[in-house]
C-alpha positions in Angstrom: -11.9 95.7 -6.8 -13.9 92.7 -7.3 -13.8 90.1 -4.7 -12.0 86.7 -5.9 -14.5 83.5 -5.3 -12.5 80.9 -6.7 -14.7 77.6 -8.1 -17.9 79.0 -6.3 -20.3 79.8 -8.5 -22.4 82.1 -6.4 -21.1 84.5 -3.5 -23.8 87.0 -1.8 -22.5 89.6 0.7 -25.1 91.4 2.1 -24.4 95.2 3.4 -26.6 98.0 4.0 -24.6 101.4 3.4 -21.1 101.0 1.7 -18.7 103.7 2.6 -15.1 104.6 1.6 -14.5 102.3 4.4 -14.5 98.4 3.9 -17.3 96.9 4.0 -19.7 96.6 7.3 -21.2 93.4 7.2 -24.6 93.3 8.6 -26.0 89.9 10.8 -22.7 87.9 10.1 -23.2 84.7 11.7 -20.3 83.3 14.1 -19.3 80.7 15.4 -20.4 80.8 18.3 -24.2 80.5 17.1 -26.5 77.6 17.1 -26.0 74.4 19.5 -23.5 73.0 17.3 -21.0 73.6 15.0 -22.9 71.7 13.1 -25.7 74.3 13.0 -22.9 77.4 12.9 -21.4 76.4 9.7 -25.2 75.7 8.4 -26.2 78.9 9.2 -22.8 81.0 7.7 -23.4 78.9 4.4 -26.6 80.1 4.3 -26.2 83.8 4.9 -23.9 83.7 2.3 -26.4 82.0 0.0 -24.5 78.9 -1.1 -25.5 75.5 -1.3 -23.7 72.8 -0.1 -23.1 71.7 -3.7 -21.0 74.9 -4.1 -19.2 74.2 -0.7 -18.3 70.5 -1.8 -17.1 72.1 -5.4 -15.1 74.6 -3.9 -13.3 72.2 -0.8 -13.0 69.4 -3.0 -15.3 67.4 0.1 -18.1 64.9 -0.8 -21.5 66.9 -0.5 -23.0 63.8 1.9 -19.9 64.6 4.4 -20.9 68.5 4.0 -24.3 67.3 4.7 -23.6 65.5 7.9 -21.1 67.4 9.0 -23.6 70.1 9.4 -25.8 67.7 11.1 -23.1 66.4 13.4 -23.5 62.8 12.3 -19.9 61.5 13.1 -21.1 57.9 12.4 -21.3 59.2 8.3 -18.2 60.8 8.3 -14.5 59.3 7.6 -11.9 59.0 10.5 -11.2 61.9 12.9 -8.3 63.6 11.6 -10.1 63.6 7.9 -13.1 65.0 9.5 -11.0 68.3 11.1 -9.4 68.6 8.1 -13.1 68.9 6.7 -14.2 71.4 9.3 -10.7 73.3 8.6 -11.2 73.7 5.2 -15.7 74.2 5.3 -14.5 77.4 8.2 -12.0 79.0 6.1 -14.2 79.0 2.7 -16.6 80.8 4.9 -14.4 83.7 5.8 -14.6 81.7 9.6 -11.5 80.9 11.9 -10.5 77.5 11.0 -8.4 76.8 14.7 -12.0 77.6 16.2 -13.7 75.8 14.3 -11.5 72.8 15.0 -11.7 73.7 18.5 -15.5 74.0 19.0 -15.4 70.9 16.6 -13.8 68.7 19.6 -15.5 70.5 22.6 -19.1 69.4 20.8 -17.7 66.2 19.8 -15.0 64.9 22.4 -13.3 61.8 21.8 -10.5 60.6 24.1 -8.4 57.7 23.0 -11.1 56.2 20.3 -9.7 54.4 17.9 -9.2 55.7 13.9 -12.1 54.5 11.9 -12.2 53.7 8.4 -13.0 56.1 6.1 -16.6 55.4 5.3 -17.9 53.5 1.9 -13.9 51.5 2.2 -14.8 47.9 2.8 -11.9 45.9 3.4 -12.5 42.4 1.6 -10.5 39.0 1.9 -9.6 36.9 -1.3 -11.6 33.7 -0.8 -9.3 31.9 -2.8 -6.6 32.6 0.1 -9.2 30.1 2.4 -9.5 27.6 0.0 -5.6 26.8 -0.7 -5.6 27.0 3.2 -7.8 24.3 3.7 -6.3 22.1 0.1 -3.5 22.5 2.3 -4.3 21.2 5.5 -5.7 18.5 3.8 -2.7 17.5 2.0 -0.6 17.4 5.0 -3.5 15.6 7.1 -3.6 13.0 4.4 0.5 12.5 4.5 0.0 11.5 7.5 -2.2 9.3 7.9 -0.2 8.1 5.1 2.6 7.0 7.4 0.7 5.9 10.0 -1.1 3.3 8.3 2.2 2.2 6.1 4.1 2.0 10.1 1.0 -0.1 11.7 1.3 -2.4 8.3 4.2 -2.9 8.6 4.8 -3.5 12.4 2.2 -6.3 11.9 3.7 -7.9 9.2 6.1 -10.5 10.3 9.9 -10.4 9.1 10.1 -12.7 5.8 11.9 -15.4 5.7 13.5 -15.8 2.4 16.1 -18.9 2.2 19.3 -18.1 0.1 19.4 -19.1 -3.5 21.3 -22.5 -3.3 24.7 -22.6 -3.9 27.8 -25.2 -3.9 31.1 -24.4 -2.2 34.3 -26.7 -3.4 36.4 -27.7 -0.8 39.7 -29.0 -1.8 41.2 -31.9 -0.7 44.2 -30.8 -0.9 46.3 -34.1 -2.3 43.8 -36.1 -3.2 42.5 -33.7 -5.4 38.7 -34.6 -4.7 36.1 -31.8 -3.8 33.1 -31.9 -1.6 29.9 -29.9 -2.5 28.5 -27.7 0.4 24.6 -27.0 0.9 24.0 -23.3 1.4 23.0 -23.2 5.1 19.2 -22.5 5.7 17.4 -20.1 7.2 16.0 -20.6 11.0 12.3 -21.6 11.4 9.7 -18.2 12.1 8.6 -19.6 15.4 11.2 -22.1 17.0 12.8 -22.4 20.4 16.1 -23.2 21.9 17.3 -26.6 22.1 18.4 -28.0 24.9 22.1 -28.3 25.5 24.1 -31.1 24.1 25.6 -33.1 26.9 28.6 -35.9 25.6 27.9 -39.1 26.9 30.3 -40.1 29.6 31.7 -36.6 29.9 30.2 -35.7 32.8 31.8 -38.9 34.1 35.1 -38.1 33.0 34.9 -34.8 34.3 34.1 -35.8 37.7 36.8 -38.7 37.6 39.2 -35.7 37.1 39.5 -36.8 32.8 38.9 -35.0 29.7 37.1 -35.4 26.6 39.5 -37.8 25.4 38.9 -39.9 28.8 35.2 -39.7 28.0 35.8 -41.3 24.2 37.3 -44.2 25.8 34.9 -44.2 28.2 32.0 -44.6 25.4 34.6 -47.1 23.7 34.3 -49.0 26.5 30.9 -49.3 26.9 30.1 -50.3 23.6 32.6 -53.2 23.5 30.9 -54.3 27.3 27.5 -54.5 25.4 29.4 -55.8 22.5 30.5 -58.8 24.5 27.4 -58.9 26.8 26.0 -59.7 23.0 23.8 -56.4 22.7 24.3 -55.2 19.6 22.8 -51.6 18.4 21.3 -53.2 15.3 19.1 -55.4 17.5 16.1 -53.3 16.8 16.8 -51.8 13.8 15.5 -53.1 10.4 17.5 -53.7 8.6 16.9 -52.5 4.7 14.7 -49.7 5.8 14.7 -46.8 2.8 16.5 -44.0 3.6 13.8 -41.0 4.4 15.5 -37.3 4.8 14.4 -35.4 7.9 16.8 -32.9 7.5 19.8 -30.6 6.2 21.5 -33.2 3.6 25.2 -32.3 3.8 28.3 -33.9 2.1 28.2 -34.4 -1.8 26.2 -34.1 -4.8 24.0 -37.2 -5.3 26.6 -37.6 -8.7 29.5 -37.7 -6.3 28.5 -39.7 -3.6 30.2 -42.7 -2.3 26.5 -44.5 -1.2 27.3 -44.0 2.2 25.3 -42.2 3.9 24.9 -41.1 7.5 21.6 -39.9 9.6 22.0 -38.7 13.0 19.1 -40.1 15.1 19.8 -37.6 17.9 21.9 -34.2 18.2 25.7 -34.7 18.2 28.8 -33.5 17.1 30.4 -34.8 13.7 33.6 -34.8 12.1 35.2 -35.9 8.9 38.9 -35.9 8.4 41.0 -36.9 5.4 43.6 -39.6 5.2 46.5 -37.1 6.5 44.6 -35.9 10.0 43.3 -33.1 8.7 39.8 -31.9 8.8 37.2 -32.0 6.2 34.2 -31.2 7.5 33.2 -30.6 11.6 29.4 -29.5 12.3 26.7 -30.1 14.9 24.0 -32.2 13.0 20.5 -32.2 14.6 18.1 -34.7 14.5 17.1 -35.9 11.4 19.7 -34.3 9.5 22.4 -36.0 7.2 25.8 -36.2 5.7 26.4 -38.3 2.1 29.9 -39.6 1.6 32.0 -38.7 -1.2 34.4 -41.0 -3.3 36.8 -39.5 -2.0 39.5 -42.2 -0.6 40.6 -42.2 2.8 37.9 -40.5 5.2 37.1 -40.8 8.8 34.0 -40.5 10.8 35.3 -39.1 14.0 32.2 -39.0 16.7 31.7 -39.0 20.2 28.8 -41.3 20.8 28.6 -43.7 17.4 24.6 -45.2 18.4 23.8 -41.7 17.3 24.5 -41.9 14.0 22.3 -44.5 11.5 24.3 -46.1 8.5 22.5 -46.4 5.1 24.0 -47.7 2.1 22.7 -46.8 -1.3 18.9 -45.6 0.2 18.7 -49.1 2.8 19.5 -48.9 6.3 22.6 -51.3 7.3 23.3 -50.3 11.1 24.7 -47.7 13.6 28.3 -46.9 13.8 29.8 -48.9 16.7 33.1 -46.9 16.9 34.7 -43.0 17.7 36.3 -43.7 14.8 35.0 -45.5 11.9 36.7 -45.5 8.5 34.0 -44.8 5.5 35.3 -47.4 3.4 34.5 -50.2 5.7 30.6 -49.0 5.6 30.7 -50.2 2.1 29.2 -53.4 1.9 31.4 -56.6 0.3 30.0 -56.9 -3.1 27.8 -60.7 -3.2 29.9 -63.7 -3.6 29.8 -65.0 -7.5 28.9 -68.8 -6.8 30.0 -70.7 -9.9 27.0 -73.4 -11.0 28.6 -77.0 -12.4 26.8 -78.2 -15.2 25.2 -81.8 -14.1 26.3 -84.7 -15.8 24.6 -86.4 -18.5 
């Protein structure tokens, strides 16, 4: 019966006498021959007269791993468990014990705990294109924020703007009378400015000490104005007289088309009130220096304020004097139109 070979193309068994009796092969190698398995498998190819061409045909194994398997040149061949697979598979196409095999396999080349290798010609590559959106990236966010930084330094320098509101005119009724008032918006604080000192009402300290009240110290300034009054000190001494008006301040009260031509400048901080003819108030505020309230038409006010030689009197733009009273009706700032002198013709 013919002997099946399978994909090997050539297959020499040598025998000397052949009997009714299998076979006696003569000068089989073994395994056990040569220094190696290495050299074993070598020399069982050879007896057998096939080339490692026909060995890598018929195992299906690259002829350069046949090659250096025979040579025992682990560093050519893929990972370990490939490699006894190889020897597995080499053995058994020789008619050889493939367990043996495997076994002289790791006696000759021992290796205890090593790590897998690659199988050999598999190079494992990176896409460069993964380091470049890596690095776009890092440069996107890095830029971000220096982003913010820079916008937060700006604008922790940058002092707050001061923007004044858009000017605007509140009406306030006067309730009988039916006249109106025009409001200034109020403006906005100075960027750099300090506190003011305190504002301390003449003669109140006075007043407070004597055991009075506010209304104690009113009289009190009353008093003393009337004593200079009749000492003959009058507060329009050193003033001049017919001085233009010049603003130095807020300018309260009414429109310039509404206006009475009183007007009233407060030379120093103090408090300022303006009531109607029925008691009530129509305007109460703390002017500063310089600023001003402009009388309205309106018939029937009353300057109500603590210490009058605070307060300059100007009539149409020219300076006439200082209030002299707490209380001073606005009407009687008006000055008496001139006196119409009639001229007699001369006689002929």
């Amino acid at each position: 019966m013919p002997l099946d070979t399978g994909n090997v193309r050539r297959l020499h068994l040598v025998a000397d006498v052949e009997t009714d009796e299998a076979p006696i092969v003569v000068g089989h190698p073994s395994l056990d021959d040569g220094a190696d398995l290495g050299l074993a498998l070598k020399a069982a190819r050879q007896f057998r007269g096939l080339t490692t061409q026909d060995v890598a045909d018929a195992t299906r194994i690259r002829q350069s791993y046949i090659e250096a398997l025979e040579d025992m040149r682990l560093e050519d061949l893929p990972s370990r468990p490939f490699t006894i697979g190889y020897v597995r598979a080499y053995a058994g196409l020789l008619g050889l014990d493939g367990e043996a095999a495997v076994a002289r396999f790791k006696n000759d080349a021992p290796d205890e705990g090593a790590e897998l290798r690659a199988p050999v010609g598999v190079r494992r590559e990176r896409d460069p294109r993964l380091a470049l959106i890596l690095a776009g990236g890092l440069l996107v966010v890095g830029a971000i924020l220096l982003w913010n930084v820079a916008q937060r330094a700006i604008t922790k320098d940058e002092p707050p703007p001061q923007i004044a509101p858009e000017s605007a005119q509140v009406r306030v009724a006067h309730g009988a009378n039916g006249g109106s008032v025009s409001l200034g918006a109020p403006l906005p604080a100075p960027v750099e400015s300090t506190t003011p000192e305190p504002y301390k009402t003449p003669g109140l300290d006075d007043a407070a000490a004597n055991g009075g009240s506010v209304d104690a110290a009113k009289l009190a300034a009353k008093a003393r104005a009337e004593a200079e009054a009749a000492a003959g000190v009058t507060n329009t001494e050193q003033l001049a007289i017919g001085a233009p008006f010049k603003p130095k301040g807020q300018m309260l009260g009414a429109s310039p088309a509404d206006a009475s031509g009183v007007t009233i400048q407060a030379r120093k901080a103090g408090a300022f009130t303006v009531r109607r003819a029925d008691g009530g108030i129509e305007m109460t505020r703390w002017l500063s220096a310089g600023d001003a309230y402009r009388a309205p038409r309106t018939p029937g006010l009353v300057l109500d304020v603590v210490d009058p030689p605070l307060f300059e009197v100007y009539y149409n733009g020219r300076l006439t004097g200082r209030l002299t009273a707490n209380q001073t009706a606005v009407a009687k700032l008006i000055p008496p139109p001139p006196a119409v002198t009639a001229v007699t013709p001369k006689a002929q």
